[in-house]
TIVO-2410 file (N, C-alpha, C; in nm, 3 decimals):
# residues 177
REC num residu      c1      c2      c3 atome chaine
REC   1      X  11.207  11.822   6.552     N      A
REC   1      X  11.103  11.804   6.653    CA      A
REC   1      X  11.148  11.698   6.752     C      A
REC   2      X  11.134  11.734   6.871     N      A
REC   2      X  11.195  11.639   7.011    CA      A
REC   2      X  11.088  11.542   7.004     C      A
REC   3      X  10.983  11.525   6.977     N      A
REC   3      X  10.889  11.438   6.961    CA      A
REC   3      X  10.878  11.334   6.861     C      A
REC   4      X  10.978  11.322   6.741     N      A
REC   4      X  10.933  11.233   6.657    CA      A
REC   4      X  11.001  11.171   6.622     C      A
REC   5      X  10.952  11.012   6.528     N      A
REC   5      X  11.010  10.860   6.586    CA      A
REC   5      X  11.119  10.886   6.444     C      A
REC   6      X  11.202  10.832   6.457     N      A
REC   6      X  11.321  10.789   6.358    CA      A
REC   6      X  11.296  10.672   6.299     C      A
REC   7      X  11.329  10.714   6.192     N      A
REC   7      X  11.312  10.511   6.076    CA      A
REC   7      X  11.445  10.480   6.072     C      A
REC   8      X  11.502  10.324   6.121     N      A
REC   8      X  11.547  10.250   6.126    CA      A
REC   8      X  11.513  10.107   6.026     C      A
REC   9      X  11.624  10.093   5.893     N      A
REC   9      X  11.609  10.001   5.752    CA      A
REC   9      X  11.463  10.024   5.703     C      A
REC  10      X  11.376  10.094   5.730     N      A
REC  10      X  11.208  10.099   5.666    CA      A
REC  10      X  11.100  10.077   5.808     C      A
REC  11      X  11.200  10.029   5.929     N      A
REC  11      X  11.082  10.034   6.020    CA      A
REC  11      X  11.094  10.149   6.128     C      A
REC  12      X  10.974  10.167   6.199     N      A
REC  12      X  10.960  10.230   6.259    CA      A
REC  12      X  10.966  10.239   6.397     C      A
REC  13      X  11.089  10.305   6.466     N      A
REC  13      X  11.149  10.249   6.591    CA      A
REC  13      X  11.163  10.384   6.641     C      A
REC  14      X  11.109  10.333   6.776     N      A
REC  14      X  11.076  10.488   6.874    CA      A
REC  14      X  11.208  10.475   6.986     C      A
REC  15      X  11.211  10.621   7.032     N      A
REC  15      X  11.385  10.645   7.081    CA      A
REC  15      X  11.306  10.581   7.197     C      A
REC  16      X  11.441  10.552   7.256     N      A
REC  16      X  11.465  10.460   7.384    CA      A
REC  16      X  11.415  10.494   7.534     C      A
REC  17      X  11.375  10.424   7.636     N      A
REC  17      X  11.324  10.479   7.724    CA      A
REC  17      X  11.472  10.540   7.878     C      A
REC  18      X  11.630  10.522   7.807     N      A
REC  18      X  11.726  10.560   7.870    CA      A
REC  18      X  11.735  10.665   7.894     C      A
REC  19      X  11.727  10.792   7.822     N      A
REC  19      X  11.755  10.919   7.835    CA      A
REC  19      X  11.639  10.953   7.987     C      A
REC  20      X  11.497  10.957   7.946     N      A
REC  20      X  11.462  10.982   8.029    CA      A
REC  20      X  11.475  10.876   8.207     C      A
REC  21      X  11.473  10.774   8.197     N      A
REC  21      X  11.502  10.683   8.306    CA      A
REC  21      X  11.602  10.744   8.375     C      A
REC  22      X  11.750  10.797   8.313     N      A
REC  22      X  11.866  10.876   8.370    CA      A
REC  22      X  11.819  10.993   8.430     C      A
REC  23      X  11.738  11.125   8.346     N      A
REC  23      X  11.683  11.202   8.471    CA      A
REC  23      X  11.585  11.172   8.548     C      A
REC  24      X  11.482  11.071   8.521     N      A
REC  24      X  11.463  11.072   8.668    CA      A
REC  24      X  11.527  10.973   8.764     C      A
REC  25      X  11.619  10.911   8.739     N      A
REC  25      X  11.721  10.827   8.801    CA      A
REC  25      X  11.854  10.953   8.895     C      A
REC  26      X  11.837  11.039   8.779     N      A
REC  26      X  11.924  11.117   8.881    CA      A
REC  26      X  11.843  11.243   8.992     C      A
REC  27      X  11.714  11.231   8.930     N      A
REC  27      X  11.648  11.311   9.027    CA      A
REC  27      X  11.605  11.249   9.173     C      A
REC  28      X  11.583  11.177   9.156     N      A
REC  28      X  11.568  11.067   9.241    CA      A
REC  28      X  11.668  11.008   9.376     C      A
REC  29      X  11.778  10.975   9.280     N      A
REC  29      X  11.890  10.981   9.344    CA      A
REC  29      X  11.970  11.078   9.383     C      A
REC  30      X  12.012  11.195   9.375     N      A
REC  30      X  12.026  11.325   9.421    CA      A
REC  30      X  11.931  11.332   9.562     C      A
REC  31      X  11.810  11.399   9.547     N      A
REC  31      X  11.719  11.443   9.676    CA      A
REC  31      X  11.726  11.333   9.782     C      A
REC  32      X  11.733  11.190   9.680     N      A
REC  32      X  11.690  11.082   9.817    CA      A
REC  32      X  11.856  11.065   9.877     C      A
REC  33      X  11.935  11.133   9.886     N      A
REC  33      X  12.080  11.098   9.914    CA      A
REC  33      X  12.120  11.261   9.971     C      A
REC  34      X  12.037  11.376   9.996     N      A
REC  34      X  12.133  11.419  10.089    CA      A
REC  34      X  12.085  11.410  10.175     C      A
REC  35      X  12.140  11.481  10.310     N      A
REC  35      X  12.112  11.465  10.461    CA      A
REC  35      X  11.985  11.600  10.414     C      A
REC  36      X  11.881  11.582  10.515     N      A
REC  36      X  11.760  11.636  10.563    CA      A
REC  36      X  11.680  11.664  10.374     C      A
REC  37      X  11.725  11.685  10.270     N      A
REC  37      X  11.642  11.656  10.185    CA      A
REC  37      X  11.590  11.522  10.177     C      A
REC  38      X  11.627  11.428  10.194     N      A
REC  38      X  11.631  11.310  10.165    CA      A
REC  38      X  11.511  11.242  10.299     C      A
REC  39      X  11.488  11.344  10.368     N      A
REC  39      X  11.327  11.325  10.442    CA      A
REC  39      X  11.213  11.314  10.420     C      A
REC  40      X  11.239  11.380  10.273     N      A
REC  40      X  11.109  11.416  10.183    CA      A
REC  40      X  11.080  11.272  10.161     C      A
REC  41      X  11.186  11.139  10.151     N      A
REC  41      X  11.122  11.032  10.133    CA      A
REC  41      X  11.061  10.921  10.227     C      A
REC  42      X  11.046  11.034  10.383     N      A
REC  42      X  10.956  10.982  10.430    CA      A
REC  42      X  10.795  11.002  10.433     C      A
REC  43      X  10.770  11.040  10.328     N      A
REC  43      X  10.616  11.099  10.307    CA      A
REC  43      X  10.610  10.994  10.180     C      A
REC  44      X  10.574  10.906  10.183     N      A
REC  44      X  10.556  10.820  10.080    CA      A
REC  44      X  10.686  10.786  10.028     C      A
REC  45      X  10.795  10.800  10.025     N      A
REC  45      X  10.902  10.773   9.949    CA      A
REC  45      X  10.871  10.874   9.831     C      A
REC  46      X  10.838  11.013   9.867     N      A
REC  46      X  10.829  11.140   9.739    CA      A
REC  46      X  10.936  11.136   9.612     C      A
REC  47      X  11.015  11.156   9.623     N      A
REC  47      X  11.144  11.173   9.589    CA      A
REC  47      X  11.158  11.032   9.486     C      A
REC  48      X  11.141  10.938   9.550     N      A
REC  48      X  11.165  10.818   9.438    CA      A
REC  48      X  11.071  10.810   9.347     C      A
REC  49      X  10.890  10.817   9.404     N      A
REC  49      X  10.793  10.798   9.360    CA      A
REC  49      X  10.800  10.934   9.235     C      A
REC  50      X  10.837  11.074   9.238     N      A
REC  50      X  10.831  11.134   9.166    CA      A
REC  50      X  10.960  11.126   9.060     C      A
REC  51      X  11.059  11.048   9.057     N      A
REC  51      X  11.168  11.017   8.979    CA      A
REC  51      X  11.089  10.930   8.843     C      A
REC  52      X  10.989  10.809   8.929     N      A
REC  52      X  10.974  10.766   8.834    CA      A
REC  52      X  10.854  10.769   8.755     C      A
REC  53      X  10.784  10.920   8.850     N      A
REC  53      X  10.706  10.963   8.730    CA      A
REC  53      X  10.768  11.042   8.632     C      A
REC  54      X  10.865  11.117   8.688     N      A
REC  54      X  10.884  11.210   8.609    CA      A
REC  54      X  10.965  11.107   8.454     C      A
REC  55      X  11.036  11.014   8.482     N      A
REC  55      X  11.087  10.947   8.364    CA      A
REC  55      X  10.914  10.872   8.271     C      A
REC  56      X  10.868  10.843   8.311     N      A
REC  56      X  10.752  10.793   8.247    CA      A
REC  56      X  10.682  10.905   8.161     C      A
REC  57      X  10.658  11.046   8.209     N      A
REC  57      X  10.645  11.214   8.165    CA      A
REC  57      X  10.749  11.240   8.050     C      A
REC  58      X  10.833  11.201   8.058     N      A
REC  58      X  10.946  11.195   7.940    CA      A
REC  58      X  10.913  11.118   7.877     C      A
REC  59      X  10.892  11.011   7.898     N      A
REC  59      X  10.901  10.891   7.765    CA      A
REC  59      X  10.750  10.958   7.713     C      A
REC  60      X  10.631  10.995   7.786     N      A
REC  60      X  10.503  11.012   7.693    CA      A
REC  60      X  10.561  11.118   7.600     C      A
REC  61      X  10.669  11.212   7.635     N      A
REC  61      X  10.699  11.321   7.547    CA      A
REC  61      X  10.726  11.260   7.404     C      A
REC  62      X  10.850  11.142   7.424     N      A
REC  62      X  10.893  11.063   7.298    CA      A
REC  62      X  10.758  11.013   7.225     C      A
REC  63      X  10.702  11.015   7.327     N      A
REC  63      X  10.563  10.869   7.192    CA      A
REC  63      X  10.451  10.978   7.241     C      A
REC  64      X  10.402  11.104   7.116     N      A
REC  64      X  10.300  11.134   7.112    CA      A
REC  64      X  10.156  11.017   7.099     C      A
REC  65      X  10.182  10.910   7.078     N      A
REC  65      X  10.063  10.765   7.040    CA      A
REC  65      X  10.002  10.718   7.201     C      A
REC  66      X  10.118  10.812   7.307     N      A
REC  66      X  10.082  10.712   7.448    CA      A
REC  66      X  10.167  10.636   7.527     C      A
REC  67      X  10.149  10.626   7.623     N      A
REC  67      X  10.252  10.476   7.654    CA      A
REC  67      X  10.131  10.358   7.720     C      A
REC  68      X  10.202  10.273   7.760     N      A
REC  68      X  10.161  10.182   7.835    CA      A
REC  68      X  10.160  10.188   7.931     C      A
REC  69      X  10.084  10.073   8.072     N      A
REC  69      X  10.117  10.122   8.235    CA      A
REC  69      X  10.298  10.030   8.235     C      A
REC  70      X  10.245   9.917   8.131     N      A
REC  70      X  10.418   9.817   8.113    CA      A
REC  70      X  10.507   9.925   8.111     C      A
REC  71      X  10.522  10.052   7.995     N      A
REC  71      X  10.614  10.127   7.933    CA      A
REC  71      X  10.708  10.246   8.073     C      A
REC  72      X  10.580  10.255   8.157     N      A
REC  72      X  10.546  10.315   8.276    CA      A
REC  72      X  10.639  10.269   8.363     C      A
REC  73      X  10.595  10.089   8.387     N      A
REC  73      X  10.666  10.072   8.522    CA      A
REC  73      X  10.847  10.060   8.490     C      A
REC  74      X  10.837   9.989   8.355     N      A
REC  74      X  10.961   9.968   8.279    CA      A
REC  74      X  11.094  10.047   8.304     C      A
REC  75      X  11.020  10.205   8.283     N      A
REC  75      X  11.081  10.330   8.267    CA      A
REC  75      X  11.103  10.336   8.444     C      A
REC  76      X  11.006  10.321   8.517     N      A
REC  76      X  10.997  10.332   8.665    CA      A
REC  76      X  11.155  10.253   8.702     C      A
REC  77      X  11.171  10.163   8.676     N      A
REC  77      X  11.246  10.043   8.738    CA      A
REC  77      X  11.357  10.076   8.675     C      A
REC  78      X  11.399  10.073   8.528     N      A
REC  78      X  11.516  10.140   8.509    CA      A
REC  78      X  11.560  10.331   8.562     C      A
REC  79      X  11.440  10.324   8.588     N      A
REC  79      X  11.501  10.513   8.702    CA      A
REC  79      X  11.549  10.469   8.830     C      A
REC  80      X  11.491  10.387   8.877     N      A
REC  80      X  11.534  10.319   9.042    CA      A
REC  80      X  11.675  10.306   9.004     C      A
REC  81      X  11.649  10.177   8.952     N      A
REC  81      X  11.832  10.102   8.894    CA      A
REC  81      X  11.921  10.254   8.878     C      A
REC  82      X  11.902  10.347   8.775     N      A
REC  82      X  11.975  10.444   8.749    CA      A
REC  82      X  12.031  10.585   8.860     C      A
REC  83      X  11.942  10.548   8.956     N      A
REC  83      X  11.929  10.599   9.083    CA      A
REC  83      X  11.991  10.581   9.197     C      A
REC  84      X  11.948  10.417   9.217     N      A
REC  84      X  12.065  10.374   9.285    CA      A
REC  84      X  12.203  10.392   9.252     C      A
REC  85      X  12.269  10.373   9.158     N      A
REC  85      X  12.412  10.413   9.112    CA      A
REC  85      X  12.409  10.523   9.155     C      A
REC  86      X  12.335  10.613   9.080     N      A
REC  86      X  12.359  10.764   9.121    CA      A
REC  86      X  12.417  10.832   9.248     C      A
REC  87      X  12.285  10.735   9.346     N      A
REC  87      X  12.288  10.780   9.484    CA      A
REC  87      X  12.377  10.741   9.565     C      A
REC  88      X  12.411  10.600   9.553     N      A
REC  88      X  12.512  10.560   9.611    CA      A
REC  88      X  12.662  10.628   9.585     C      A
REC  89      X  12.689  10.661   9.475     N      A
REC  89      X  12.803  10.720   9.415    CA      A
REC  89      X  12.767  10.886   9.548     C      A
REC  90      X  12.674  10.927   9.569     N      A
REC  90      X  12.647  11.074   9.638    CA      A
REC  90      X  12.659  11.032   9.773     C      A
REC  91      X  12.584  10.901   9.831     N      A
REC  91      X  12.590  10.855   9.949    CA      A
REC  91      X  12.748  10.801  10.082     C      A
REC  92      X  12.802  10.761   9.972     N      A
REC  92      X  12.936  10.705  10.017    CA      A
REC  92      X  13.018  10.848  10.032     C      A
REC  93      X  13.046  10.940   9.966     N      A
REC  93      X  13.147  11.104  10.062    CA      A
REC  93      X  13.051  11.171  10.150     C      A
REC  94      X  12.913  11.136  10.155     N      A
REC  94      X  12.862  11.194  10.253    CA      A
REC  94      X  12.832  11.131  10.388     C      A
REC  95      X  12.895  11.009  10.372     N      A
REC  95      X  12.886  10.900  10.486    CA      A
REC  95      X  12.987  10.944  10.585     C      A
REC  96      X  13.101  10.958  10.451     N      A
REC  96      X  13.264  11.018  10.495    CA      A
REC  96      X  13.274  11.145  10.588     C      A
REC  97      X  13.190  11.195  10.509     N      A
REC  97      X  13.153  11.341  10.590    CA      A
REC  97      X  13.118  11.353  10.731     C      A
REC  98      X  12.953  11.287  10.740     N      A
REC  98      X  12.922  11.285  10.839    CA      A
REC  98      X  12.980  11.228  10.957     C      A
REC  99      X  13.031  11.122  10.912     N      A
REC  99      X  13.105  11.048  11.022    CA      A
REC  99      X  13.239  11.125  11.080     C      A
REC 100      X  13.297  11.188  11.000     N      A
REC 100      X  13.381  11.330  11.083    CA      A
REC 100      X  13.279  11.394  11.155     C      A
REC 101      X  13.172  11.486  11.103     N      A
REC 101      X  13.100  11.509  11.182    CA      A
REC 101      X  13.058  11.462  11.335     C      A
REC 102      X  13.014  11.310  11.301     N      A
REC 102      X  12.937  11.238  11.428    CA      A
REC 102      X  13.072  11.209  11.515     C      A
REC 103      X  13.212  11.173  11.476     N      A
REC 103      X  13.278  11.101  11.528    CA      A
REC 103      X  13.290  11.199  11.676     C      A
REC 104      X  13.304  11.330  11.693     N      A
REC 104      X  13.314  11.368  11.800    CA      A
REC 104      X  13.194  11.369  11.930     C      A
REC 105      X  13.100  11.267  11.861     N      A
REC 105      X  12.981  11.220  11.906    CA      A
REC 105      X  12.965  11.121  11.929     C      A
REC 106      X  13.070  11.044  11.907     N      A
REC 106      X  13.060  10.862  11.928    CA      A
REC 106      X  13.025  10.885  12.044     C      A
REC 107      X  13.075  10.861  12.202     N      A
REC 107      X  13.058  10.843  12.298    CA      A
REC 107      X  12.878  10.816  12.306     C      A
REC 108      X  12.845  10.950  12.299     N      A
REC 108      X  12.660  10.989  12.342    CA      A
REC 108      X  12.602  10.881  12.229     C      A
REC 109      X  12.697  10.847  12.083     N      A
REC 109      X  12.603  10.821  12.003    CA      A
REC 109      X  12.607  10.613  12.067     C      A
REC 110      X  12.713  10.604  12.130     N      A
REC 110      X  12.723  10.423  12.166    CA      A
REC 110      X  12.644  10.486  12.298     C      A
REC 111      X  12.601  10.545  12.401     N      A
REC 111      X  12.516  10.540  12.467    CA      A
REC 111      X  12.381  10.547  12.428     C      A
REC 112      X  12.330  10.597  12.325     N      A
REC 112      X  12.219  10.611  12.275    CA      A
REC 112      X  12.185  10.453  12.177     C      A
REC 113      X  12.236  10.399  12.213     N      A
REC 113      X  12.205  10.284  12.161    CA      A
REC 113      X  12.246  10.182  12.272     C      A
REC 114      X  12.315  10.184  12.399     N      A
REC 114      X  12.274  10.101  12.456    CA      A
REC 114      X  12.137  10.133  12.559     C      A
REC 115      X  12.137  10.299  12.569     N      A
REC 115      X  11.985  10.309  12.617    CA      A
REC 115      X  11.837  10.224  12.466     C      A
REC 116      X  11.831  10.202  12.370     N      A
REC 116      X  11.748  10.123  12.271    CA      A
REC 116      X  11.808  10.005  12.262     C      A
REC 117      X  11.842   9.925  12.348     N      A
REC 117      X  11.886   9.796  12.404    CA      A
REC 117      X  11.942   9.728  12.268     C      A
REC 118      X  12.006   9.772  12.188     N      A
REC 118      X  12.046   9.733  12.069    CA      A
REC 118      X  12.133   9.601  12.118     C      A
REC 119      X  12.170   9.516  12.057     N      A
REC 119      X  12.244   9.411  12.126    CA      A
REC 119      X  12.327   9.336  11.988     C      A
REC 120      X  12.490   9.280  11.991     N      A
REC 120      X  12.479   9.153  11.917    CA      A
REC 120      X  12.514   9.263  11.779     C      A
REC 121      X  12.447   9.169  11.678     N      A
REC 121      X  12.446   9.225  11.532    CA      A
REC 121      X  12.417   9.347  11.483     C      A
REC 122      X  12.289   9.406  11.584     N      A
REC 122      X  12.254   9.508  11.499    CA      A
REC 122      X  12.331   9.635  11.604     C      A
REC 123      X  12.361   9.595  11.704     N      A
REC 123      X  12.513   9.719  11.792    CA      A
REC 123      X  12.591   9.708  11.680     C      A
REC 124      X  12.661   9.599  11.639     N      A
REC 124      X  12.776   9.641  11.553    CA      A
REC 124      X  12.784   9.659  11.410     C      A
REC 125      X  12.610   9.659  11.377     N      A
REC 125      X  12.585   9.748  11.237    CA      A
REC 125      X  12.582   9.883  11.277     C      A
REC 126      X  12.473   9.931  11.388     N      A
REC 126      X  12.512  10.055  11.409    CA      A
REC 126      X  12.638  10.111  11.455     C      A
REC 127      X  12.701  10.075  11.470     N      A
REC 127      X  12.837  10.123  11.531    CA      A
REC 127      X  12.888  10.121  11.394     C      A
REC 128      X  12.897  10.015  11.307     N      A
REC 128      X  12.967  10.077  11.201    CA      A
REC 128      X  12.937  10.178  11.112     C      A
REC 129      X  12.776  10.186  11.053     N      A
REC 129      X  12.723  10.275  11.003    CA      A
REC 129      X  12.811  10.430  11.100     C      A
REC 130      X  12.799  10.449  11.205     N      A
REC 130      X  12.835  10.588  11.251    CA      A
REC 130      X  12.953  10.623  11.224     C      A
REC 131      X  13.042  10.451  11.251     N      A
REC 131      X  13.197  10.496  11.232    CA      A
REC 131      X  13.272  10.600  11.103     C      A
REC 132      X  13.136  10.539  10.970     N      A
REC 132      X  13.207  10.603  10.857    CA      A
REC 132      X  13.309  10.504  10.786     C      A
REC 133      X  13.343  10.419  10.849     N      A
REC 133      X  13.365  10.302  10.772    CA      A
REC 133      X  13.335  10.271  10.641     C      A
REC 134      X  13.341  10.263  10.542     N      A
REC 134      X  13.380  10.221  10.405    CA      A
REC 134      X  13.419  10.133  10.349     C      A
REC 135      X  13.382  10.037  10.332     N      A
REC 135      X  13.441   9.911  10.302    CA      A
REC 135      X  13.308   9.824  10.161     C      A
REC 136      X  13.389   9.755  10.088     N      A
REC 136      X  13.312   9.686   9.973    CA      A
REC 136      X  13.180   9.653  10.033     C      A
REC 137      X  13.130   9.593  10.150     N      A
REC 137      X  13.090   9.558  10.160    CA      A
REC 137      X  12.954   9.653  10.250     C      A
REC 138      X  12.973   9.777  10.288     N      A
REC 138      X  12.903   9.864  10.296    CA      A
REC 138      X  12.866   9.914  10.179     C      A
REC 139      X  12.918   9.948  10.066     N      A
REC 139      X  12.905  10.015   9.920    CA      A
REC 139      X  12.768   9.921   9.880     C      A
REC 140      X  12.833   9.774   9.860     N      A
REC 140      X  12.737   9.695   9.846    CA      A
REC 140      X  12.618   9.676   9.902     C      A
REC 141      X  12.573   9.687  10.044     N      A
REC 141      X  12.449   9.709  10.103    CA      A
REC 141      X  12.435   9.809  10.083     C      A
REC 142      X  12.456   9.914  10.094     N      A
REC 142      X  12.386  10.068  10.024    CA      A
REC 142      X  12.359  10.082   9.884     C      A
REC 143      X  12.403  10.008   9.799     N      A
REC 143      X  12.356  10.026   9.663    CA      A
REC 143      X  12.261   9.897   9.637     C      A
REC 144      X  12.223   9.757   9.682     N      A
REC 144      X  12.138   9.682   9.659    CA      A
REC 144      X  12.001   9.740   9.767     C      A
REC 145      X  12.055   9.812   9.897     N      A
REC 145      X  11.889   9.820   9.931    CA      A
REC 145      X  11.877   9.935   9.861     C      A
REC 146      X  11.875   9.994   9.826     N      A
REC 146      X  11.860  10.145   9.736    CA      A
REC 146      X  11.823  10.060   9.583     C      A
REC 147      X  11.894  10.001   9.517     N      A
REC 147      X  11.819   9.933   9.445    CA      A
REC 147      X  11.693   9.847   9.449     C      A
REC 148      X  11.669   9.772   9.539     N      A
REC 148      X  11.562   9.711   9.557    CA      A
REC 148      X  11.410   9.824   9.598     C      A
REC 149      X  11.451   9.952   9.684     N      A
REC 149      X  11.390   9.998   9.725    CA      A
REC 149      X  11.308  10.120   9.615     C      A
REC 150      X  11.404  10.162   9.593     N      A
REC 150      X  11.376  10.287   9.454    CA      A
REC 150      X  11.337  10.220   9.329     C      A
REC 151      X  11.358  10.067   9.320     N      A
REC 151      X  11.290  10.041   9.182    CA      A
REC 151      X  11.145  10.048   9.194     C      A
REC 152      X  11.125   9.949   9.304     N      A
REC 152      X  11.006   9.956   9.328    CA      A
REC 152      X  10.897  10.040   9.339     C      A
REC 153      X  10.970  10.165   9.402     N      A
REC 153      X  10.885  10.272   9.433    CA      A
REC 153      X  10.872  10.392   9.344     C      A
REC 154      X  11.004  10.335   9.209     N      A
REC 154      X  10.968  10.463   9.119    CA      A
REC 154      X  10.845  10.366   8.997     C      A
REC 155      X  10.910  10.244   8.975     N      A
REC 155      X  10.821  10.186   8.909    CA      A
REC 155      X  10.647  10.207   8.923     C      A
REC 156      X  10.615  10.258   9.082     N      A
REC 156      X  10.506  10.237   9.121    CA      A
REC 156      X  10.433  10.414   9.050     C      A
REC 157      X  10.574  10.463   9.051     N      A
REC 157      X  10.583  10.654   9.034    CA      A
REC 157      X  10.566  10.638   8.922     C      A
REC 158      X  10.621  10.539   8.804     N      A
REC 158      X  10.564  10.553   8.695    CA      A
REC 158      X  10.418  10.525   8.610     C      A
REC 159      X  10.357  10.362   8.700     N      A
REC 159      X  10.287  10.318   8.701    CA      A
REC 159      X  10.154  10.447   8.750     C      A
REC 160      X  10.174  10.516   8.851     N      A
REC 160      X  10.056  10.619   8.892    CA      A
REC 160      X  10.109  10.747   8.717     C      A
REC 161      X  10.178  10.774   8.739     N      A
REC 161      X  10.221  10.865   8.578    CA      A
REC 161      X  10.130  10.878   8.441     C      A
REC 162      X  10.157  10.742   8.408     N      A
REC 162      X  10.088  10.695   8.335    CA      A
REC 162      X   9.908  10.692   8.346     C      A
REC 163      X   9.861  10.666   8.478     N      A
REC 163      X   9.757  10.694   8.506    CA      A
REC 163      X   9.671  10.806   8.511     C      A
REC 164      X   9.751  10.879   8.562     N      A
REC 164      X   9.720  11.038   8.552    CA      A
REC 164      X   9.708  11.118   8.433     C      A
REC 165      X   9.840  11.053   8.315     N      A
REC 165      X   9.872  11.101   8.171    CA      A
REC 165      X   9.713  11.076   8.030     C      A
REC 166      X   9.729  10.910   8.088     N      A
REC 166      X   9.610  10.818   8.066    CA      A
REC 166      X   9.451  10.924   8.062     C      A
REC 167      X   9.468  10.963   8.217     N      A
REC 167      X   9.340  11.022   8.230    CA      A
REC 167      X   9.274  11.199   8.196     C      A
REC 168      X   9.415  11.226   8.238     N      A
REC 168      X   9.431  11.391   8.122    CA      A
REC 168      X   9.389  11.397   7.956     C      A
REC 169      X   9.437  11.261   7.900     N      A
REC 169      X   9.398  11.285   7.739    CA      A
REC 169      X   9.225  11.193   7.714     C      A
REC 170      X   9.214  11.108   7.810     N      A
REC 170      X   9.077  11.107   7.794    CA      A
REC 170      X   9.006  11.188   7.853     C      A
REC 171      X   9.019  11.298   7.939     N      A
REC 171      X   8.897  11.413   7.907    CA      A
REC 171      X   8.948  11.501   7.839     C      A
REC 172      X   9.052  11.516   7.762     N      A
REC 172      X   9.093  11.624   7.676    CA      A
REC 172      X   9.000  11.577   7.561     C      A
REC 173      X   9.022  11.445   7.543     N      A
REC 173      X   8.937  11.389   7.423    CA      A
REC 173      X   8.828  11.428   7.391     C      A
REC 174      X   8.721  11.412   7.577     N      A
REC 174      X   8.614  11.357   7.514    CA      A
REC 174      X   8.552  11.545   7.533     C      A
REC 175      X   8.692  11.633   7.592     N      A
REC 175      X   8.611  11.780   7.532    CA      A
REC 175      X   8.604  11.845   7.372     C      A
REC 176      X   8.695  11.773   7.354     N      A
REC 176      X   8.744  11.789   7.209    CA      A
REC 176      X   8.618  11.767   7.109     C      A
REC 177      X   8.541  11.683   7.158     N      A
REC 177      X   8.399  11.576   7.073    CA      A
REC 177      X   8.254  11.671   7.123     C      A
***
C-alpha cells in the first residue's frame, strides 16, 4: 500500500516529504521555464502556486491522519528550492537559444530600450540578458531570484492545499455523521 507508514527500531516514522516536493519542484520548474508557457505565471504565479500544491496533495497521500498548514508550507518551500534547480538547469540552454534567436535583433532590440529611457545599470543588464551571455554570475541571479520567488509562492500553493484538503474531509465527515 503507497499509503502506509514504515516502523523504524519500534517507532513510527512517516516517509519523507522529498519525493513529493521533487514533483512538484519539477512541475513547477519545467512550465515556469519555458518561453510562452511560462506566462501562465503571470496569472498569479499559476505554475509555482500549483507545484506547491500539488507536493502538499502528495504528502496528504503519505499521511492518511492529515497534514498540517506547517507540513504544507514546508513541502511548499522545499518544491520552490527543488524548482529552482530544476528550472534554472532548463533556463540557462534556453537563454542560449534565444539569444541566437534575438541576436539578429539586437539592433531594434538596443533601440527599444533606448526609446524606455533605460539608462546606466539597468541598459547594461538588459543588454546582457539579450546578449545570451552566460556567465557564473548570471546562473547565480537566475537561480537565487527563482529561489526566493517560487519558494514563496509554492509554499503559499501549499499552504492554500492544505486548506482546501482540510476542508474536503470536514464535510466528508460531517456527511458521513
Amino acid at each position: 500500500d503507497a499509503v502506509r507508514d514504515h516502523l523504524v527500531r519500534g517507532q513510527r516514522c512517516e516517509r519523507t516529504p522529498l519525493q513529493p516536493a521533487l514533483a512538484g519542484g519539477m512541475f513547477l520548474g519545467f512550465l515556469s521555464s519555458l518561453p510562452f508557457l511560462s506566462l501562465g505565471n503571470c496569472i498569479c504565479c499559476m505554475w509555482v502556486l500549483l507545484g506547491g500544491g500539488i507536493a502538499a496533495v502528495l504528502v496528504q497521500r503519505q499521511r492518511p491522519s492529515g497534514i498540517t498548514y506547517g507540513d504544507g508550507a514546508f513541502v511548499g518551500v522545499l518544491s520552490g528550492l527543488f524548482g529552482s534547480v530544476f528550472g534554472t538547469a532548463i533556463q540557462v540552454p534556453v537563454q542560449i537559444i534565444a539569444a541566437r534567436l534575438i541576436g539578429s535583433q539586437q539592433q531594434q532590440f538596443e533601440e527599444w530600450i533606448r526609446q524606455l529611457g533605460l539608462e546606466g545599470p539597468m541598459r547594461d543588464w538588459a543588454l546582457r540578458i539579450a546578449s545570451g551571455e552566460i556567465s557564473l554570475a548570471t546562473v547565480l541571479f537566475t537561480f537565487f531570484s527563482n529561489l526566493l520567488m517560487w519558494s514563496l509562492f509554492a509554499m503559499i500553493g501549499g499552504i492554500l492545499a492544505v486548506a482546501i484538503l482540510n476542508k474536503q474531509r470536514s464535510q466528508s465527515q460531517q456527511r458521513a455523521q
